[in-house]
Every structure is written in structure tokens, then in C-alpha cells.
C-alpha angles and dihedrals in degrees: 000000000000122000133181112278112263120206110222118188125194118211136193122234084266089062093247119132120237093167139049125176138175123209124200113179139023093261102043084055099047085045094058085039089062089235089116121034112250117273099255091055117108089236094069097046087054090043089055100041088057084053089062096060103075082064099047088048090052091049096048082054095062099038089065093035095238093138 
């Protein structure tokens, strides 16, 4: 899923800014936010191979003409 790019600053407790960032999509800002693991963890990789299976059951269903 895209979404519009969405500027994030980071500032000090002077008010002064040491980081900029910009985020372009859903998972490159849940991913910053610490909600998703980053994408070289084990853990995504896992995330996103799990996702794949859905495809490769309904493949399989085909395949056999069960559906």
C-alpha cells in the first residue's frame, strides 16, 4: 500500500532539530515507529514468507482442481 509521503522531524529538549526523515509508505513508517521489525531481521523475513503461503495454497488448489 502506497501512501503520501509524510515529512517527521526529530527535535532536542532545546527545540533544535538533529533529525529529519521522510517516510513514504505504511510499512517504512511502522518500521521507524518500532511497531514492525526492520526488514533485514529475521523476524520480517519471516513476517513476509508466511504471507506467501496463502498463494502457494491456492496454487496447490488448482493444481489439483479442488477448487
Amino acid at each position: 500500500m502506497q501512501c503520501t509521503a509524510v515529512d517527521r522531524y526529530h527535535f532536542n529538549a532545546d527545540g533544535l532539530m538533529y533529525e529529519g526523515e521522510t517516510l513514504f509508505d505504511l510499512l517504512d513508517a511502522t518500521q521507524s515507529a518500532g511497531v514492525l521489525p526492520s526488514d533485514d531481521s529475521w523476524l520480517f523475513r519471516a513476517l513476509m514468507g508466511a504471507s506467501r503461503l496463502h498463494r502457494v495454497f491456492q496454487d496447490a488448489r488448482r493444481a489439483l482442481r479442488l477448487g
